[in-house]
C-alpha positions in Angstrom: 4.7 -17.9 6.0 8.2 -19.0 5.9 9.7 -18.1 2.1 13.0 -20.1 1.2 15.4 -20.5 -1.9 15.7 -23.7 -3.6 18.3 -24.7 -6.5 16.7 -28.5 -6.4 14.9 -29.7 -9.1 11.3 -28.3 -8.2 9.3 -31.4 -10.1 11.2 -33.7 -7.2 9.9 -31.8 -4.1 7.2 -32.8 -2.0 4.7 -30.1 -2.2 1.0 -29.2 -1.5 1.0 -26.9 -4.9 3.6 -26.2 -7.1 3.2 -22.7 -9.3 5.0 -22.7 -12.9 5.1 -18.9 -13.8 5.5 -17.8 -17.4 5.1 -15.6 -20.1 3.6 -15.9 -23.2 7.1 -15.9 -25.0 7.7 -19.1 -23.2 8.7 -21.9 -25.1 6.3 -24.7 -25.7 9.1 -27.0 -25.3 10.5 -25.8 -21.6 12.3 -28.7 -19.6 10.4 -28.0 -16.8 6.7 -27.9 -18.4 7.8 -30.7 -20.8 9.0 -33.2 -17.8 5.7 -32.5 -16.1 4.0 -33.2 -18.7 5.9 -36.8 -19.4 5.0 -37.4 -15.8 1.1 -36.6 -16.5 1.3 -38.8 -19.7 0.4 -35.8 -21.6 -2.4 -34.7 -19.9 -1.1 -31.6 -18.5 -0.8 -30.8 -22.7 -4.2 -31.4 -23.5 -5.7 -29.5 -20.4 -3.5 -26.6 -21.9 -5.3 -27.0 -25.0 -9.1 -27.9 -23.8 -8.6 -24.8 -20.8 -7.5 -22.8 -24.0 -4.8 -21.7 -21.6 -2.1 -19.1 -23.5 -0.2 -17.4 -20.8 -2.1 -14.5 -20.9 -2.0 -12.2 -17.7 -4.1 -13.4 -14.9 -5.0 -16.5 -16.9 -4.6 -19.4 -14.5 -4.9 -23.5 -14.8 -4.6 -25.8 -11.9 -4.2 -30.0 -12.2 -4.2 -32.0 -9.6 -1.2 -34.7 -10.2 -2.5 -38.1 -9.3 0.8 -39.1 -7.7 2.9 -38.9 -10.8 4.4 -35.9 -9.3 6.4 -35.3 -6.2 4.0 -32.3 -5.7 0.1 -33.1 -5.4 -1.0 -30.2 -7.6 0.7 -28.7 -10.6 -0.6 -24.5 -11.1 0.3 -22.9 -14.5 0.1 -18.8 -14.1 0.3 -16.4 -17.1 2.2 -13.5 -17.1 1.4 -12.1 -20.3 3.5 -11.2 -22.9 6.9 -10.2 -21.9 7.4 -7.6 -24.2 4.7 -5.2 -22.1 5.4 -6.6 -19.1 6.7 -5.5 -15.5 8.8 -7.1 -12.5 5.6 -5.8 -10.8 3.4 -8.4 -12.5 4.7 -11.1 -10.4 3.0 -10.1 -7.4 -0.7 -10.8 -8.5 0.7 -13.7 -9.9 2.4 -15.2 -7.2 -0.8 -14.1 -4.9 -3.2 -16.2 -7.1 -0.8 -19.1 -6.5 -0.8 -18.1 -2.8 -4.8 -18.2 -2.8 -5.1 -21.6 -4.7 -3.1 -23.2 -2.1 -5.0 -21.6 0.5 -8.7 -22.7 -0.9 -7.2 -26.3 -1.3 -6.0 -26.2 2.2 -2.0 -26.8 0.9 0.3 -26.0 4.0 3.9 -26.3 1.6 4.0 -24.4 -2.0 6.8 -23.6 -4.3 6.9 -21.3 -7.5 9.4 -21.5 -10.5 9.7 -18.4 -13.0 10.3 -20.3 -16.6 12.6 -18.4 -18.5 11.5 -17.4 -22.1 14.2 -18.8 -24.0 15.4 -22.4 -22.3 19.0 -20.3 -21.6 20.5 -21.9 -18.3 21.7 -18.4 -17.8 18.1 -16.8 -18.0 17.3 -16.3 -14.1 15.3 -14.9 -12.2 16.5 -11.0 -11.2 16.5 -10.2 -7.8 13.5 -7.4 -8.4 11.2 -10.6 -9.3 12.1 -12.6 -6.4 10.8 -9.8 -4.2 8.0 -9.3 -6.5 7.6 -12.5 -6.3 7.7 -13.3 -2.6 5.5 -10.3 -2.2 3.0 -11.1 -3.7 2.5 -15.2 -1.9 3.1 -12.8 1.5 0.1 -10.5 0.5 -1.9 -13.1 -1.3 -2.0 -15.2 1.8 -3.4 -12.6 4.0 -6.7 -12.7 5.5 -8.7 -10.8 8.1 -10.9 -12.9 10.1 -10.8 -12.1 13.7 -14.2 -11.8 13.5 -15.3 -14.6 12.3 -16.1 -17.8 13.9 -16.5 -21.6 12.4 -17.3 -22.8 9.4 -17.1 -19.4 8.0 -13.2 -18.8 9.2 -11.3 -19.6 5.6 -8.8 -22.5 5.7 -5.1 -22.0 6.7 -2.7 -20.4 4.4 0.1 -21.7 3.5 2.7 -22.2 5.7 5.9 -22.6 3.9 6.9 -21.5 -0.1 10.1 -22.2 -1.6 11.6 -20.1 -4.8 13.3 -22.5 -6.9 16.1 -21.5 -9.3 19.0 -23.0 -10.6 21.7 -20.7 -9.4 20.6 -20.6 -5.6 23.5 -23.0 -5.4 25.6 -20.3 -5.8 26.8 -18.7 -2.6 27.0 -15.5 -3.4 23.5 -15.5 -5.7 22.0 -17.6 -2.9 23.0 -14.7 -0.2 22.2 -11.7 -2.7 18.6 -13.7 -2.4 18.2 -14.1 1.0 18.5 -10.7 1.1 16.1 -9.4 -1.1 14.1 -12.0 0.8 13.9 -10.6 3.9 13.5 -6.9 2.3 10.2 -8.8 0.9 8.8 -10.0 4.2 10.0 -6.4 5.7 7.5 -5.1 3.1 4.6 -7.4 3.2 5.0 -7.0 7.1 4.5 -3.4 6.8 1.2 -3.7 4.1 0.1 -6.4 6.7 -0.1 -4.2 9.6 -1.9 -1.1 7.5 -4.3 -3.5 5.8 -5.2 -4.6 9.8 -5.5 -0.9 10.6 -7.9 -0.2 8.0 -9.5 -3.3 8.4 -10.9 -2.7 12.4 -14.1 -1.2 12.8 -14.1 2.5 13.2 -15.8 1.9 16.5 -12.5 -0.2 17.0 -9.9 2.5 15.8 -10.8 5.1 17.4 -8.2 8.4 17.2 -6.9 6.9 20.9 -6.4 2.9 19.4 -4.5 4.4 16.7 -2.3 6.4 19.1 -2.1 3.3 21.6 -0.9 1.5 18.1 1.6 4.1 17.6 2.9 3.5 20.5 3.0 -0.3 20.8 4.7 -0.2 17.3 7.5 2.5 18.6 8.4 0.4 21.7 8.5 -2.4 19.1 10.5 -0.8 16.6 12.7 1.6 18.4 10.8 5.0 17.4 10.3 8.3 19.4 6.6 8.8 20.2 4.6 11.4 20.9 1.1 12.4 20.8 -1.0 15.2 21.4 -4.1 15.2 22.7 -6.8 18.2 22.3 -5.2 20.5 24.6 -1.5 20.5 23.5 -2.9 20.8 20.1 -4.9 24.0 21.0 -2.0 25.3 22.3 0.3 24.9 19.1 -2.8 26.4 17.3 -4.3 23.9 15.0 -7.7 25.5 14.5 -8.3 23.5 11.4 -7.7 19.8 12.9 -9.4 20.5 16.3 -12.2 22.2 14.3 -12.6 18.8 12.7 -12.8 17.0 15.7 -15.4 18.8 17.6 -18.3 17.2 16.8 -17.0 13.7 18.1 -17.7 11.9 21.2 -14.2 10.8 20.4 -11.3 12.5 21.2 -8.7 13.9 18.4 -5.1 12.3 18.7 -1.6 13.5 16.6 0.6 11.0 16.3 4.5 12.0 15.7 6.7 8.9 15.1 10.7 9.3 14.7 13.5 7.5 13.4 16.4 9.1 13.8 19.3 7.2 12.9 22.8 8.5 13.1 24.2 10.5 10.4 21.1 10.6 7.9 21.3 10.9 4.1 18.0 12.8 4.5 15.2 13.6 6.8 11.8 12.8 5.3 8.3 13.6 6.5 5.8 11.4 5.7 1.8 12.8 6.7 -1.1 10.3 6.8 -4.8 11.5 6.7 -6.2 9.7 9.5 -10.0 10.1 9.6 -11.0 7.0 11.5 -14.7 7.6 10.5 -16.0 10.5 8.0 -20.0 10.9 8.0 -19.4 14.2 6.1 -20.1 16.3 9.4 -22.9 18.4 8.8 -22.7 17.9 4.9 -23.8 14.4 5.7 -23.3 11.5 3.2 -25.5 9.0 2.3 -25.6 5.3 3.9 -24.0 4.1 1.3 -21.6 7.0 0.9 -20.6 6.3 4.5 -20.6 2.5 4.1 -16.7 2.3 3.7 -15.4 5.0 5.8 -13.6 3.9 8.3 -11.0 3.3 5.4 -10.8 7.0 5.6 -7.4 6.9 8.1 -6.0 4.5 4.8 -3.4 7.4 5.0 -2.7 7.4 8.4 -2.1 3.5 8.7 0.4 3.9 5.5 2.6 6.1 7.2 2.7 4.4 10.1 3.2 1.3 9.5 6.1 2.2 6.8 7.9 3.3 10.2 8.0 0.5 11.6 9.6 -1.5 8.4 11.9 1.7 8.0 13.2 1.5 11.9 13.5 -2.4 11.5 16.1 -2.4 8.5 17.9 0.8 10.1 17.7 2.6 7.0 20.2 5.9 7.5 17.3 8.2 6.8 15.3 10.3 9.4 11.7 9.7 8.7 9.0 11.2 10.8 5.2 9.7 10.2 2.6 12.3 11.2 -1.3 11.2 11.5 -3.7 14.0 12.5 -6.8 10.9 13.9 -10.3 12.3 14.0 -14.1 11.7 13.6 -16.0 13.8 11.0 -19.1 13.7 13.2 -22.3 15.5 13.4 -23.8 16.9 16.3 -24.2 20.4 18.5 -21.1 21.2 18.6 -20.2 20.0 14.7 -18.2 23.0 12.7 -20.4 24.5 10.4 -21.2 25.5 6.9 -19.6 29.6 6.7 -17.3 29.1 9.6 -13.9 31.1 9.3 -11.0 28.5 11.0 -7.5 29.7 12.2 -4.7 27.3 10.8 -1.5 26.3 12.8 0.3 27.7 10.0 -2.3 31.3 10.4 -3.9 31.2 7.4 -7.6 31.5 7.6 -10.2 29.0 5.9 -13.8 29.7 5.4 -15.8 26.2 5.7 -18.5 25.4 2.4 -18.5 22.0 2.8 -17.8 19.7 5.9 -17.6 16.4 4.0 -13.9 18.4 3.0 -12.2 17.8 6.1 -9.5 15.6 5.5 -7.5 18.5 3.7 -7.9 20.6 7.0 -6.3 18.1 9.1 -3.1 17.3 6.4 -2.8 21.1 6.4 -2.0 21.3 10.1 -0.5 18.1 9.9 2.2 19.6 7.3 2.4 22.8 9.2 3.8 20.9 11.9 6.1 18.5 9.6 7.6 21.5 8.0 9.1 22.7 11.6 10.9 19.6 11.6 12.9 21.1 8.6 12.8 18.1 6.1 14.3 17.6 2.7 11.1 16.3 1.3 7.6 16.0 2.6 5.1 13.4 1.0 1.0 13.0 2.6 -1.1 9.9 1.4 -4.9 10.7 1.9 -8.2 9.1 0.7 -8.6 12.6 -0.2 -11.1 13.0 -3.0 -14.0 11.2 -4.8 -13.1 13.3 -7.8 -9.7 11.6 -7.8 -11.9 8.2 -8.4 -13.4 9.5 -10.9 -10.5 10.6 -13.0 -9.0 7.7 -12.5 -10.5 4.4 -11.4 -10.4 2.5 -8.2 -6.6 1.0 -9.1 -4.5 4.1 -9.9 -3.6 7.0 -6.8 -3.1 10.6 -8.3 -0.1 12.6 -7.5 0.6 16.0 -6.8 3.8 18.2 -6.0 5.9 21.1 -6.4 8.6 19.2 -7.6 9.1 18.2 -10.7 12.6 16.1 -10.0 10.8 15.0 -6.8 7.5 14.2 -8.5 9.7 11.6 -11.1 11.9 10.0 -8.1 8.3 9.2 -6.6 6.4 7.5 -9.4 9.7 5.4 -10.4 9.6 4.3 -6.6 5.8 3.4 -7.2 6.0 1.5 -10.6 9.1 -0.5 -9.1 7.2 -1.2 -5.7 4.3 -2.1 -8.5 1.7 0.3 -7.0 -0.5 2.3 -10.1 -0.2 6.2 -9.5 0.0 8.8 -12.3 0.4 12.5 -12.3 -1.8 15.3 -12.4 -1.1 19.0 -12.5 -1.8 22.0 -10.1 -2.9 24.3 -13.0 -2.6 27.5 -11.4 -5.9 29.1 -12.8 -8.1 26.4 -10.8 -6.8 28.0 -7.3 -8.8 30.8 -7.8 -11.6 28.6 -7.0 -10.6 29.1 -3.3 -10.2 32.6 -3.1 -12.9 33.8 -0.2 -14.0 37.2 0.4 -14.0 37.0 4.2 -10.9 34.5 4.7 -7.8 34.0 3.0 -8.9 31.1 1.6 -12.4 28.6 1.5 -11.6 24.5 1.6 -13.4 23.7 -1.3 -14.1 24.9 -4.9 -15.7 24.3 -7.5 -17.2 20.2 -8.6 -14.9 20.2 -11.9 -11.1 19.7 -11.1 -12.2 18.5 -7.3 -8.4 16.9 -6.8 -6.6 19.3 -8.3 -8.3 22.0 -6.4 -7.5 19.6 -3.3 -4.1 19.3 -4.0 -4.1 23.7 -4.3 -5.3 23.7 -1.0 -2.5 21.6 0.7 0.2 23.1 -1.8 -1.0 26.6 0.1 1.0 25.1 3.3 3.7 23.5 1.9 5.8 26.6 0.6 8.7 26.0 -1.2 9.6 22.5 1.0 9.5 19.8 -2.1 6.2 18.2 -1.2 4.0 15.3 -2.7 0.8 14.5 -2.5 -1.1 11.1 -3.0 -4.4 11.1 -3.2 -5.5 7.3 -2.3 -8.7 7.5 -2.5 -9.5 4.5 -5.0 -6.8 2.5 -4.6 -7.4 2.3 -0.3 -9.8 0.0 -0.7 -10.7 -3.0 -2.7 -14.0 -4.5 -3.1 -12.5 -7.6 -5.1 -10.1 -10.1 -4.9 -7.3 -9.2 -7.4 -3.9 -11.3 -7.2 -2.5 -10.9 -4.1 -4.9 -7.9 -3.4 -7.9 -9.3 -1.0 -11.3 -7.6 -0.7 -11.0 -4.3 2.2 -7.7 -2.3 3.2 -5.3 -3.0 0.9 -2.2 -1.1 2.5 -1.9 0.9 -0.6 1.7 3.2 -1.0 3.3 1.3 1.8 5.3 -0.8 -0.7 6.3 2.5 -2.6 7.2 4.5 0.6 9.4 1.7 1.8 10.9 1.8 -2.3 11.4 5.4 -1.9 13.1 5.3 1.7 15.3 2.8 0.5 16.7 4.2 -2.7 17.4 7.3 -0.9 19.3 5.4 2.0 21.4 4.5 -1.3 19.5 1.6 -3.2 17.8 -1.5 -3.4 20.7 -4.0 -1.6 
């Protein structure tokens, strides 16, 4: 989609759909609404009133015009009420507007934030622009490679312009452009995850993933390497490979670089990526195992925030590490009571199988923290109990850092991705104590993440270290604003945030 900045009067363009955004505050008497309305001969006031439409959030009303408009069809879009609201709210918003115009087949759309008060000076900031822009990028994706005909959903659009009244200004107007391309940059990058998640696990397989690594490092200008099972049996990662074993597939680590001259910091970023988890030997049910090949949702994050961090040439060293595996049973499956060797030396007795995506982040961070970073972060579709605590939308963090832990969720709740944080009480790591091994990889049911994040804090040391568990929000199961049903490409948006506040801000 190409996205464009407009200071023309939006109810004189041409357009498939144009999207009026607004919060409840707005005034009933807004020149924009108001001149639409003389246009419609007061009918776009009385389907306000007979839709019972208020502005709340999500609350949506589309009209089509009748040619008394320039644009065909006229789409009001609440915000809710201003007051409680976030720059983040404009990406569901502006992905509902995206969607309309997709299911009407429009091919040319354009959005205009009202202001609340009708102040000429009251503009759109430069944080919902992105937002905004965002969210028409991600609402207008779709995955349908694999479908064929009639069921193939129409086009999306093709072309959306932003319309405000100071994009005559040159220096505004370049300030925007900006901020636009920083948008596409990120909707790229959730784009390319959402795909990756999206495949078939008989698809991406541990070797696709790497052959993805790679294509996206010639691409992007990254350093690329990848071990297969025998270079990782000689570094030692008994946990990963033990994962592995009871796959026809083979394992593949993925190390992608960007190493920019000079760097403000060097980050490591450590994807889980499980490309399909039956449980091993603790084997799930049918429907437990129904969605996981969304189980490398960690993976794809990581690595697809590369790319979008190599592109801008951000002065940050980032390195993305994916451990890719099957959880798989068969003869040669790991087993209930095993003892495991860790690259790091530690020694794990298994008690349950269907735990195996913390055995791979712990070698996974082993071999991140050699690289000597400032701060180490792993996303993982870690734990059902995570779900539980706290819903499909919100990812649960974990760290060792309190200064690092606040950085984080600001990056998040800017990027306008829900996460909240829970603590590593230190009396629940004495669920993992083991008689015969230094530690087992589960404990008890009750405090299942937190006992999770205890686990991979064991291998972190004193390196400031986050962990997100992704489990719920990986995966969507509904359509929610710009948020389509499968992979969503959750924490890309926040790890791109992150990355760019510590190469020195949003600019």
């Amino acid at each position: 989609m190409e996205i464009s900045f407009s200071a023309a009067d939006p109810l004189l363009q041409p357009l498939s759909l144009l999207a009026l955004v607004f919060h409840q505050e707005a005034t009933a008497d807004d020149p924009t609404l108001a001149a639409a309305d003389r246009a419609l001969d007061g009918s776009l006031r009385r389907a306000i009133l007979e839709e019972r439409f208020r502005g709340r959030a999500g609350q949506t009303l589309l009209v089509h015009t009748q040619g008394r408009l320039a644009a065909e069809r006229l789409m009001l879009i609440g915000l809710g009420k201003r007051s409680s609201s976030q720059p983040a709210d404009m990406r569901p918003a502006a992905g509902r507007a995206a969607r309309a115009a997709a299911s009407v087949g429009a091919s040319k759309g354009g959005l205009v934030l009202l202001p609340v008060a009708a102040d000429p000076e009251d503009e759109p900031s430069f944080s919902d622009i992105q937002a905004l822009a965002e969210g028409a990028l991600l609402g207008a994706y779709r995955f349908d490679k694999y479908l064929s005909g009639d069921n193939r959903p129409p086009e999306p659009l093709a072309a959306l312009l932003i319309f405000s009244r100071t994009a005559a200004n040159n220096k505004y107007c370049a300030a925007a452009a900006r901020t636009l391309a920083r948008a596409q940059e990120t909707a790229r990058a959730v784009a390319m995850a959402r795909d990756l998640v999206n495949e078939p696990a008989a698809v991406m397989t541990p070797t696709r993933m790497a052959e993805t690594a790679r294509e996206l490092a010639h691409a992007a200008g990254l350093e690329f390497t990848v071990l297969g099972p025998t270079e990782c049996r000689e570094r030692g990662m008994g946990l990963f490979l033990a994962v592995s074993q009871g796959s026809d597939e083979e394992p593949r680590f993925i190390h992608l670089a960007w190493k920019p001259a000079a760097p403000r910091k060097r980050i490591v970023l450590v994807g889980k990526g499980v490309t399909f988890d039956s449980g091993g030997l603790s084997l799930k049910t049918n429907d437990g195992m129904l969605d996981m090949k969304v189980d490398m949702a960690g993976a794809a994050a990581v690595l697809s925030a590369i790319g979008a961090v190599a592109r801008e040439k951000l002065p940050v060293e980032v390195h993305a590490l994916a451990a890719c595996t099957e959880n798989m049973p068969s003869g040669r499956s790991y087993k209930l009571g095993d003892v495991l060797r860790s690259m790091a030396g530690k020694t794990v007795e298994i008690n349950n199988t269907d735990a195996e995506g913390r055995l791979t982040l712990a070698d996974a961070l082993t071999y991140g923290l050699a690289l000597k970073p400032d701060i180490v972060i792993d996303f993982a579709t870690l734990t059902g109990a995570c779900v539980v605590a706290l819903g499909q939308h919100t990812a649960g963090v974990m760290s060792n850092n309190e200064a690092l832990s606040v950085a984080w969720l600001n990056a998040a709740r800017a990027a306008g991705e829900e996460m909240w944080p829970l603590p590593l009480p230190g009396r629940l790591s004495e669920q993992l104590k083991s008689e015969i091994a230094d530690m087992k990889n589960t404990g008890e049911r009750w405090g299942g993440a937190l006992t999770a994040g205890h686990f991979l804090k064991e291998f972190v040391g004193e390196t400031p270290w986050v962990h997100v568990d992704i489990a719920g929000p990986a995966s969507a199961d509904k359509e929610f604003g710009h948020i389509g049903k499968g992979g969503t490409g959750f924490a890309v948006a926040s790890i791109l945030r992150f990355i760019r506040d510590a190469a020195g801000g949003e600019r």
